[in-house]
VOVEXMI-157212 format. One record per residue: residue number from 0; residue in one letter; z, x, y of N, C-alpha, C, O, CB in turn. Coordinates in pm, whole numbers, plus 32768, in hexadecimal, padded with zeros to 4 digits. Glycine has a CB too. Example, Ala and Ser with C-alpha at 12.3 -4.5 7.8 and 13.67 -1.06 7.14 Angstrom:
2
 resi resn   nw   nu   nv  caw  cau  cav   cw   cu   cv   ow   ou   ov  cbw  cbu  cbv
    0    A 830C 8527 7DC7 830C 84CE 7E3E 830C 8528 7EB6 834E 8590 7EB4 8389 846B 7E41
    1    S 82C4 8505 7F1F 82CA 8557 7F96 8313 850A 8003 8324 853D 8072 823C 8580 7FC4
# end
This chain:
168
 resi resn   nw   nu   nv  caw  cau  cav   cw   cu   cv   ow   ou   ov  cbw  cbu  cbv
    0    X 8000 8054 7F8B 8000 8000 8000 8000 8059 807C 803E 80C3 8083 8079 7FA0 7FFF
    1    X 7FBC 802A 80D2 7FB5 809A 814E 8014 8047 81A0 8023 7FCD 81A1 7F0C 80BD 81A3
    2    X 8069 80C7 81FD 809D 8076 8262 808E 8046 82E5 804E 80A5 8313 80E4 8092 8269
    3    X 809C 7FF0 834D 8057 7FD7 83A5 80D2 7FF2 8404 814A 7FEE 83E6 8008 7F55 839E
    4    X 8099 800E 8478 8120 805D 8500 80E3 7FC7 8556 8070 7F9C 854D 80F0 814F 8578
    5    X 814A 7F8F 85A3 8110 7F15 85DD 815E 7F59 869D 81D3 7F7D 86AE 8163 7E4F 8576
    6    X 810C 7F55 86EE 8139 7F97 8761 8131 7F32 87E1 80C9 7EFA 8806 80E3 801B 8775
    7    X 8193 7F28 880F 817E 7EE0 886A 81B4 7E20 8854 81EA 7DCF 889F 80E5 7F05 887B
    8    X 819D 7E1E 8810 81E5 7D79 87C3 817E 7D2B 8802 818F 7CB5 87E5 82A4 7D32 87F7
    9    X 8129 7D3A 8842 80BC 7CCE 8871 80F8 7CEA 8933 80BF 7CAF 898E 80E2 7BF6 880E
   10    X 8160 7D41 894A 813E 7D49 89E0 80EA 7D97 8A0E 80D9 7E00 89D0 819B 7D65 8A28
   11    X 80A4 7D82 8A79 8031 7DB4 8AEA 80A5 7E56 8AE8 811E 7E5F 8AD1 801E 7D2D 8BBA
   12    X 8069 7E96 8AFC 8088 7F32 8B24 80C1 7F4B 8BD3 8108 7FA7 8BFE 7FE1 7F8E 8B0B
   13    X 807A 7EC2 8C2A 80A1 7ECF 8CD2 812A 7E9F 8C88 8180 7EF5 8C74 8044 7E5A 8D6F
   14    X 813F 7E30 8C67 81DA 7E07 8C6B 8225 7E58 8C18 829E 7E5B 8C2F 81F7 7D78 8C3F
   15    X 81FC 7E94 8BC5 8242 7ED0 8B85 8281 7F45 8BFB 82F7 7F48 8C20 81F3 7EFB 8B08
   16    X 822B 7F8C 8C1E 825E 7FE8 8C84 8286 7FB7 8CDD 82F3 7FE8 8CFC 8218 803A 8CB3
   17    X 8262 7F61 8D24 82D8 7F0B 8DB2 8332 7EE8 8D6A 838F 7ED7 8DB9 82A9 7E72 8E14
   18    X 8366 7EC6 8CDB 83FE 7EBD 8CAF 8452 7F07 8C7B 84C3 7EE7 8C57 8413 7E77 8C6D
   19    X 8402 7FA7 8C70 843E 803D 8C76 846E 8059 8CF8 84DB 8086 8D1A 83D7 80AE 8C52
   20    X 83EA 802E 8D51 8440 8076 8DC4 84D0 802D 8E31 8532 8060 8E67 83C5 809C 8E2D
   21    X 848D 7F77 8E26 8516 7F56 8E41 85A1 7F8D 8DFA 8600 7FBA 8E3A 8513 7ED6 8E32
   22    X 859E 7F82 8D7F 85EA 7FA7 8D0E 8647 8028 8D38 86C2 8033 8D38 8585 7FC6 8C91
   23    X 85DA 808B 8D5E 8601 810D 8D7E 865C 810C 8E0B 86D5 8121 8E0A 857C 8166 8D88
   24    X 861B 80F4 8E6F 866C 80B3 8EE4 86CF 8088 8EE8 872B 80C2 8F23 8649 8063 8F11
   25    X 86DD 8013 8EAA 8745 7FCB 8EAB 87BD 800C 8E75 8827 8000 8EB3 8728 7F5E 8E6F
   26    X 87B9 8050 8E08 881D 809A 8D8A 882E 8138 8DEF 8876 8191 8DC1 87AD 80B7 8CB7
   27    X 87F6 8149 8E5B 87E1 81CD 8E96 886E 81C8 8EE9 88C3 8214 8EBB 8748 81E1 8EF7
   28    X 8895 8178 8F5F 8910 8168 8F9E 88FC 80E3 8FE8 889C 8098 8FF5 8935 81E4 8FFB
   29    X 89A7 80DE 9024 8988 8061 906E 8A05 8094 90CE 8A69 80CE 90A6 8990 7FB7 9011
   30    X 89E4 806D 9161 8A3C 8055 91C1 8A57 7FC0 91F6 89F9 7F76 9212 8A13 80A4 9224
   31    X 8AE2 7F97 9202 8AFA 7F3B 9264 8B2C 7F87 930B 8B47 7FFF 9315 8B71 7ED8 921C
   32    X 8B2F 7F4C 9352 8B2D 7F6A 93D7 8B4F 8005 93F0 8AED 8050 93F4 8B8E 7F0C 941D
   33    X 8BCB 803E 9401 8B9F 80CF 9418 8BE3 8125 93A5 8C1A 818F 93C0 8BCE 8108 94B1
   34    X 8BDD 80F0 931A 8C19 8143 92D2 8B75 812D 926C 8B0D 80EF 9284 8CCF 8117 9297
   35    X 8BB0 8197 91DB 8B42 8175 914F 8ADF 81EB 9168 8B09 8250 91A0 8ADE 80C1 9152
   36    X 8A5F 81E0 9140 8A27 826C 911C 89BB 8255 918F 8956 820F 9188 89E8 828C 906A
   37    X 89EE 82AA 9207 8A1E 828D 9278 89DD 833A 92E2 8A41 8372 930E 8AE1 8267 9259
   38    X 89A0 835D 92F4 89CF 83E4 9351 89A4 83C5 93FA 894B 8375 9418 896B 8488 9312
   39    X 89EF 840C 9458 89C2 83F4 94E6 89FB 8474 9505 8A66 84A2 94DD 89F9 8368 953F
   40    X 8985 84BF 9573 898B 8509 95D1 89AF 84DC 9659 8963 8489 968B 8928 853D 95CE
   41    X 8A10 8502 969B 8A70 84F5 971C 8A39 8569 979C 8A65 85DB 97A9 8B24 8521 96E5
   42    X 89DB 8530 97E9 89BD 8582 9855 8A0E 8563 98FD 8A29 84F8 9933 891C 8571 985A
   43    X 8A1F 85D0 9922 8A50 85BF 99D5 8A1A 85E1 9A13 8A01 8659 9A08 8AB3 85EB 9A16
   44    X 89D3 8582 9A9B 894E 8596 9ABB 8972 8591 9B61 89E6 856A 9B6D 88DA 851B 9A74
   45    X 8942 85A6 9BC5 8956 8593 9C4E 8978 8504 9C7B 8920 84C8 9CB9 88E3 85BF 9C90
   46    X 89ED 84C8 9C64 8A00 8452 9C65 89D3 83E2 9BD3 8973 8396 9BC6 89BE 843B 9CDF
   47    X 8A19 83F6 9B9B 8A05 83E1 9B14 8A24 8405 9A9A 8A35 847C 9A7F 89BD 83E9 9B0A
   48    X 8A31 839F 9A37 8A46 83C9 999F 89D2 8390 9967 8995 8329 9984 8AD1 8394 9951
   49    X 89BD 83F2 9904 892F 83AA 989B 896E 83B9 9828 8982 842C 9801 8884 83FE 988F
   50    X 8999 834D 97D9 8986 836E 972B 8905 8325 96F7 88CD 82B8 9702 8A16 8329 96C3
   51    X 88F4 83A1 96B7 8883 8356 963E 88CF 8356 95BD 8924 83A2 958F 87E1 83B5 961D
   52    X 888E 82DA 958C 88D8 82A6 951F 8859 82D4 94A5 87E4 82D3 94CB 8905 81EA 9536
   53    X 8875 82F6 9425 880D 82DF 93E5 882B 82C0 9361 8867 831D 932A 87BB 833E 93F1
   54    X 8816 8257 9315 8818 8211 92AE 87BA 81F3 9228 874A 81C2 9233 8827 81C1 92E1
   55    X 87F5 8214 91B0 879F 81E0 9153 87DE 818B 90D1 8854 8183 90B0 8752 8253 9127
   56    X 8764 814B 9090 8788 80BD 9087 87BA 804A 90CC 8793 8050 9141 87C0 80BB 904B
   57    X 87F2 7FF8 90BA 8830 7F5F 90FE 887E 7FA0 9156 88D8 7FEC 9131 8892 7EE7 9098
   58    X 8862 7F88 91DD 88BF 7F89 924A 88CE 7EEE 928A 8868 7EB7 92B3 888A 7FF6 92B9
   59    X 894C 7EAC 9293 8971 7E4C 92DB 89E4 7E66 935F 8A5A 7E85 9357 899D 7DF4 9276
   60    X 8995 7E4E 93D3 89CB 7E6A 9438 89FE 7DC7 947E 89C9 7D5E 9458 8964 7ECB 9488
   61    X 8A58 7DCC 94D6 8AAD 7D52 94F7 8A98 7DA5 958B 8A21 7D8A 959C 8B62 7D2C 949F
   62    X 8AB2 7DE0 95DE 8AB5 7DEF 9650 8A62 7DB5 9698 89EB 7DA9 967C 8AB6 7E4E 9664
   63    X 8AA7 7D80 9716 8A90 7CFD 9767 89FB 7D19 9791 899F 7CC7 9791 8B02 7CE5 97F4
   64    X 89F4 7DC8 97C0 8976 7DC8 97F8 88D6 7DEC 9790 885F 7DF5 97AD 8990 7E36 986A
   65    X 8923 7DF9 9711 88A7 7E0B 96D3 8903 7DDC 961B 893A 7E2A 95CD 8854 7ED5 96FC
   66    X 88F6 7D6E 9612 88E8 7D43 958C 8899 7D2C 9546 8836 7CF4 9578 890B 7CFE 9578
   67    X 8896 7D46 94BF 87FC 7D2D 9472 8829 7D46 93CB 8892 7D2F 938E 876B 7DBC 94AF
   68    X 87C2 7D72 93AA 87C8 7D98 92F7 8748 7DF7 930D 86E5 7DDB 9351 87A8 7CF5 9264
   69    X 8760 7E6D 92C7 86E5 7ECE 9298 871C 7EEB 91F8 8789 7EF4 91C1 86D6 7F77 9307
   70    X 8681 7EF4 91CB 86A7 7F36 9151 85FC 7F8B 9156 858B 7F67 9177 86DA 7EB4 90B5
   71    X 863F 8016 911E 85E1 8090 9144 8601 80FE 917F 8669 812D 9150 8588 8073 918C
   72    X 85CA 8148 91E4 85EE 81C7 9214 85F0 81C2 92C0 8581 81C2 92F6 8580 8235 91D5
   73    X 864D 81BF 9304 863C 81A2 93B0 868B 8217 93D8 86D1 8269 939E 8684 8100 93FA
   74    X 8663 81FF 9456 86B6 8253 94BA 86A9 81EF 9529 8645 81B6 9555 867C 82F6 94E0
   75    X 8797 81E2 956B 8755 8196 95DF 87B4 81F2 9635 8804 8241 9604 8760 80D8 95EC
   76    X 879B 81D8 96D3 87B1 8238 971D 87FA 81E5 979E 87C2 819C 97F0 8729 828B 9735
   77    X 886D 8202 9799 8897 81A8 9822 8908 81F5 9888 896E 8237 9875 88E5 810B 97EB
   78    X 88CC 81D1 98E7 88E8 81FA 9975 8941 81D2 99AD 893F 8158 99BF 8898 81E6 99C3
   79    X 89B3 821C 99E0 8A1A 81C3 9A16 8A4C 820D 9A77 8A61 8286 9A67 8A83 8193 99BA
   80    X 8A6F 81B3 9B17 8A90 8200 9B5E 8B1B 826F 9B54 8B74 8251 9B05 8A8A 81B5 9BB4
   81    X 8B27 82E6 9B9F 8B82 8328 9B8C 8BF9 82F4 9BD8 8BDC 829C 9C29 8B5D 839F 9BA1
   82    X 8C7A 8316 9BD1 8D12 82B0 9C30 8D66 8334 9C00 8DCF 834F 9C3B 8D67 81D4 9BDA
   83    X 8D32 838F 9B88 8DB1 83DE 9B83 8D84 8466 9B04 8D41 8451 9A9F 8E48 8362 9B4A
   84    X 8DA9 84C0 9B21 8D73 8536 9AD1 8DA4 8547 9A59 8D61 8598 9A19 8D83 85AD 9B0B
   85    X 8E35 8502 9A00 8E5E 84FC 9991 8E3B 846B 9958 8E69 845B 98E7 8EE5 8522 9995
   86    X 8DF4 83FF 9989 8DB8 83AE 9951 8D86 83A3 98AC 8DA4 8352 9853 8D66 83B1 999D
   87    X 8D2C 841E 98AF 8CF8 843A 982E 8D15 84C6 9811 8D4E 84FC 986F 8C67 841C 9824
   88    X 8D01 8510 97AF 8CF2 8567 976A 8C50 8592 9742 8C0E 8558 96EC 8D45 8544 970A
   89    X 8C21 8602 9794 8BB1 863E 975B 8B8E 8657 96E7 8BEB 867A 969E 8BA3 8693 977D
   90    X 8B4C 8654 96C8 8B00 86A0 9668 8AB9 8639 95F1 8A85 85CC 9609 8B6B 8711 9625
   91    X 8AC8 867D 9565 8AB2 8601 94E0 8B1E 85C0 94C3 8B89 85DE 94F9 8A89 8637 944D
   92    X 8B15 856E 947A 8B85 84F8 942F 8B45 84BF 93C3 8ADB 8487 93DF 8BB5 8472 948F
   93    X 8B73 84BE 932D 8B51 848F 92C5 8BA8 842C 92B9 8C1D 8425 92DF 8B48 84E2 9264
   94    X 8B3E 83B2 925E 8B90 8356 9220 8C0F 8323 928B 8C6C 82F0 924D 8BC7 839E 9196
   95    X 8C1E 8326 92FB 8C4E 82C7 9359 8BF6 82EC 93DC 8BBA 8356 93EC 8CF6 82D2 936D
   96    X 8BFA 827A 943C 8B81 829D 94C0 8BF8 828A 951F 8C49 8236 94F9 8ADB 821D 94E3
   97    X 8C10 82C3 958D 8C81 82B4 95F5 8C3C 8269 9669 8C37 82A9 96D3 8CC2 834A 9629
   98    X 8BF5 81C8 966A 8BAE 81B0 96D9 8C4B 815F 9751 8CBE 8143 972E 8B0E 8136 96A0
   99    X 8C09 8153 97DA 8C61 8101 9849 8C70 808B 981C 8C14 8049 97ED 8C28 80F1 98D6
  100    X 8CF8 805F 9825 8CE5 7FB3 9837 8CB2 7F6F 988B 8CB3 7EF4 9885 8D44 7F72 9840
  101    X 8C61 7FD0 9916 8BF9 7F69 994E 8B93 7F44 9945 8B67 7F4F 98D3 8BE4 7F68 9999
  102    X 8B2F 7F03 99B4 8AAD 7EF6 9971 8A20 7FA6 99BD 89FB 7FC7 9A2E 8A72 7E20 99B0
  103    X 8A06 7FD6 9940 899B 8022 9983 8946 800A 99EC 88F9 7FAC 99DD 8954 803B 993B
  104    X 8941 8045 9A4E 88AB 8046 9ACC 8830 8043 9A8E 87CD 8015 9AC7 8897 80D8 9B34
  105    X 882C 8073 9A19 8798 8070 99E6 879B 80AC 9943 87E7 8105 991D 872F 80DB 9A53
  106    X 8744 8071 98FC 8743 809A 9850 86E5 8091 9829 86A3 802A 9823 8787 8059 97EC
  107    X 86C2 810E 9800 863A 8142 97E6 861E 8126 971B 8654 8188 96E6 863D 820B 9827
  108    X 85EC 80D8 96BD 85F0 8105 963A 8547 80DD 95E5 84EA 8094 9608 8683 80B1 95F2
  109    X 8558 8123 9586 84EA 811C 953B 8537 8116 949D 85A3 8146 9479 847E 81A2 955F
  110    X 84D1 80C6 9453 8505 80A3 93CC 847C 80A7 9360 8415 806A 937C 8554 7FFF 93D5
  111    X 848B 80FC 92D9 842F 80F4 929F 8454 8094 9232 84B0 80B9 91E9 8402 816A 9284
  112    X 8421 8025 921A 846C 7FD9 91C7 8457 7F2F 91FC 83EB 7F01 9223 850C 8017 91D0
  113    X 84F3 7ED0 91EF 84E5 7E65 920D 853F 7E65 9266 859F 7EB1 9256 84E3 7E12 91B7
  114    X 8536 7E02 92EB 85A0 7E10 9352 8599 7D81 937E 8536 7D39 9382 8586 7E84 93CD
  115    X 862A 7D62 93A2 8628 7CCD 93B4 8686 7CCE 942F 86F9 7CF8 9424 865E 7C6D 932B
  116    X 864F 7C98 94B3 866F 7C9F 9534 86BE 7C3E 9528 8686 7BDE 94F1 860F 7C9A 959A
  117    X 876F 7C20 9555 87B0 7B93 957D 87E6 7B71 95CA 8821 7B05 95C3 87F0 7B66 954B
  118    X 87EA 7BC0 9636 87F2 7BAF 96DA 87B9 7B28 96BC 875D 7B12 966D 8793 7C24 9752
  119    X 8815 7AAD 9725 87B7 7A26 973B 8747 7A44 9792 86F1 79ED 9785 8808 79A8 9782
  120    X 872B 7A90 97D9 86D1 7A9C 9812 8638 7AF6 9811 85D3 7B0B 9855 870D 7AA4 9859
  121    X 8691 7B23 9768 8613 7B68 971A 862F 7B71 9685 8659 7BD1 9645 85F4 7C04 9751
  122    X 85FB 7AB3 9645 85EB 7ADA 95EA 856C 7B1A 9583 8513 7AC6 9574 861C 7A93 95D8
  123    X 8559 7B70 9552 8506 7B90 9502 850A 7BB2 9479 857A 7BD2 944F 84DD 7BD3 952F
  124    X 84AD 7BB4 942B 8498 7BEE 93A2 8423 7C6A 93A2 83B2 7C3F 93B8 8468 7B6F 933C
  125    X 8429 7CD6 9393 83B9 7CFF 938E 83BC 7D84 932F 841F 7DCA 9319 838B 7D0E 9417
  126    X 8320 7D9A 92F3 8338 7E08 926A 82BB 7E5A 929B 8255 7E34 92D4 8328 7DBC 91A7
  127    X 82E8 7EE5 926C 8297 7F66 927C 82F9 7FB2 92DB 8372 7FA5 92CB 81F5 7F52 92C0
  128    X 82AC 8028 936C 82CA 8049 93B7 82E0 7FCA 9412 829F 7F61 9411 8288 80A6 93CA
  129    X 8354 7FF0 9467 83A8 7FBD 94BC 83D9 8019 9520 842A 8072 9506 8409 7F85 947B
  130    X 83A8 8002 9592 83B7 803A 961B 83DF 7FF6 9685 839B 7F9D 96B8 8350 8067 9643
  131    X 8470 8023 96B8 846F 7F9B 971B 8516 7FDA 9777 858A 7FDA 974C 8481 7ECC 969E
  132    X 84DE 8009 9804 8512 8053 9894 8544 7F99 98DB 84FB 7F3D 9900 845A 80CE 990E
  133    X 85AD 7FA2 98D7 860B 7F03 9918 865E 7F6F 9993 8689 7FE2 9986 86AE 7E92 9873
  134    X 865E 7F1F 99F8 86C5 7F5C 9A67 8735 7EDF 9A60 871D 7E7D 9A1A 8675 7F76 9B1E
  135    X 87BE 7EEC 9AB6 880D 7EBC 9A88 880C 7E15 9AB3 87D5 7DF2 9B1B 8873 7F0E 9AA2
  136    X 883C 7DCF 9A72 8848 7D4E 9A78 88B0 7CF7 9AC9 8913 7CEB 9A81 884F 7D36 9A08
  137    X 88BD 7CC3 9B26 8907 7CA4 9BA9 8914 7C21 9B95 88BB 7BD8 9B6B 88C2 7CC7 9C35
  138    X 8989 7BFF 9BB5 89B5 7B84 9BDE 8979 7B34 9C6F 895B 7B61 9CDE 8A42 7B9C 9BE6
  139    X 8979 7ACD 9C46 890B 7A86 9CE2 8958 7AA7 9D55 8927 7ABF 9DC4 88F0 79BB 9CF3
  140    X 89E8 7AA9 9D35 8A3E 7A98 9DDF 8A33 7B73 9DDD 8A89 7BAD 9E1E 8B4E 7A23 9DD5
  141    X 89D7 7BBC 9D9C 89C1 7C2E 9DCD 8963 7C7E 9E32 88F4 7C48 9E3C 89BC 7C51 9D7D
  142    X 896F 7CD6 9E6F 8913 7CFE 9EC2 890C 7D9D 9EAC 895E 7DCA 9EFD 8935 7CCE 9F51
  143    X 88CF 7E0F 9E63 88D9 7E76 9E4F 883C 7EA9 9E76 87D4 7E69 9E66 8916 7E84 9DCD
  144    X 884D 7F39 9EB1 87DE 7F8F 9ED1 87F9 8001 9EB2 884B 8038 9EFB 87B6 7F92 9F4A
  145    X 87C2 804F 9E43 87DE 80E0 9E19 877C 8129 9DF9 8720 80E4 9DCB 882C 80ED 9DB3
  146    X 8763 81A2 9DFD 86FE 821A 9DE8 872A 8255 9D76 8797 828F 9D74 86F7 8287 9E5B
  147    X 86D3 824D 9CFE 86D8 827E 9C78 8646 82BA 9C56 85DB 827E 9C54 8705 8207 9C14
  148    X 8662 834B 9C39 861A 83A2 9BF1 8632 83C7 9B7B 868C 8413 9B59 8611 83FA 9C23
  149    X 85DB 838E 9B2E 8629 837A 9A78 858B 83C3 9A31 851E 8394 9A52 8654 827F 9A27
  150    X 8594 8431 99D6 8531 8453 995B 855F 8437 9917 85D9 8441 9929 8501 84BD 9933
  151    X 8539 8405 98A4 8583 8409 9827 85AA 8490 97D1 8617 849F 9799 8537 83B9 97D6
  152    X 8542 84ED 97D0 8533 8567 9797 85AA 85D9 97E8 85F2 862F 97B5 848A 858F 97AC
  153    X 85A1 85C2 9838 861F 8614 989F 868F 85D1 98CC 86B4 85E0 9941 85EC 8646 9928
  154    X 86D3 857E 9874 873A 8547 989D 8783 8562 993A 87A1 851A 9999 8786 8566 9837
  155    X 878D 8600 9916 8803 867A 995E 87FD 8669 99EF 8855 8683 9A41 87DC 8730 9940
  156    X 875A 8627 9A0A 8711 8631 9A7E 86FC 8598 9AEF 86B7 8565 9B47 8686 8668 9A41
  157    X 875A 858B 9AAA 8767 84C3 9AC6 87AD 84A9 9B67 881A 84E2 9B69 87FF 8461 9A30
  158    X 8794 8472 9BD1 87C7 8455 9C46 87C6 83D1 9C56 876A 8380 9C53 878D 8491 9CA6
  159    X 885E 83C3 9C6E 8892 8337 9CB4 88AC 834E 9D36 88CE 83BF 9D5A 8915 82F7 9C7A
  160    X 889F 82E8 9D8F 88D8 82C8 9E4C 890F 8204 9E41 88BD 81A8 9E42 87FF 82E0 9EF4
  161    X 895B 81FB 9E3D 8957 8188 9E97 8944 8176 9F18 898A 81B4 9F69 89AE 8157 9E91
  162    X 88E4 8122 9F41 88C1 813E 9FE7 88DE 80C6 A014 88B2 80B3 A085 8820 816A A018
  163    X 8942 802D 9FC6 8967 7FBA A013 898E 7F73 9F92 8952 7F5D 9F29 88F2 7F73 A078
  164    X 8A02 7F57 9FBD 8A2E 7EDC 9F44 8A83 7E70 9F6E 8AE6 7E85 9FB4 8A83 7F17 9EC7
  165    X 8A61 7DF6 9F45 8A85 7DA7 9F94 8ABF 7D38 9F25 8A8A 7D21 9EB8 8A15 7D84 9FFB
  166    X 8B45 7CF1 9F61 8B76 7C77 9EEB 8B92 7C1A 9F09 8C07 7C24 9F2D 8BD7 7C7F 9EA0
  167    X 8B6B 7BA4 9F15 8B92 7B23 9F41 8C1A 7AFA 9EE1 8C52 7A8D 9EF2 8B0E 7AB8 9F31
# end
């Protein structure tokens, strides 16, 4: 009797591999808000802090100014004005992220993967590359005017001014 090798069980080879690679992803790490498999770089910039956050597998973030779900590989980058020089701690940080409890001036991120926007005022679903520079999000009774020079690639090189802020 000859024997027969049966491969595949009758699945397509695309799904087969889109359920390796979710598979892989998913089983790879997961962060909730600033802890889990987790790293961020801490820059001090001329008026300013930058952490970049960078994440793989499931990241679920809850922060007011940028909540969502990713699952995949991102980096997000947020800007926050400076008030005090022991604020943060330079440098790297594994497996916990040290962000402000306020809201960032501006957040720069990209996601290779699936990313799910839940800001009410941005919900989205969207899969592949994901690119997407938000400045900060204001309350109606606000009035703010500031000068921000942000690369992503040069964190180090980042400039904040407030030049008017105003609060009803």
């Amino acid at each position: 009797m000859t024997g027969r090798h049966v491969t595949g069980v009758g699945i397509p080879s695309s799904i087969r591999a889109a359920l390796l690679l979710g598979a892989s992803l998913v089983s790879s790490g997961c962060a909730v808000d600033q802890m889990g498999a987790i790293a961020s770089s801490v820059h001090r910039a001329d008026g300013a802090w930058v952490v970049d956050v960078y994440s793989l597998g499931g990241y679920v973030r809850s922060r007011a100014d940028d909540p969502g779900l990713q699952l995949g590989f991102g980096r997000r980058s947020y800007v926050f004005d400076l008030r005090d020089d022991q604020e943060l701690t330079p440098g790297w940080h594994f497996f916990a992220v040290d962000l402000l409890d306020r809201p960032a001036v501006a957040t720069d991120s990209w996601t290779v993967g699936l990313e799910m926007g839940l800001a009410r005022d941005d919900l989205s679903a969207n899969a592949g590359l994901i690119a997407t520079t938000r400045m900060a999000r204001l309350d109606a009774s606000e009035s703010v005017a500031y000068a921000l020079s942000y690369r992503p690639s040069q964190p180090q090189a980042t400039r904040f001014a407030y030049l008017s802020y105003l609060a009803n």
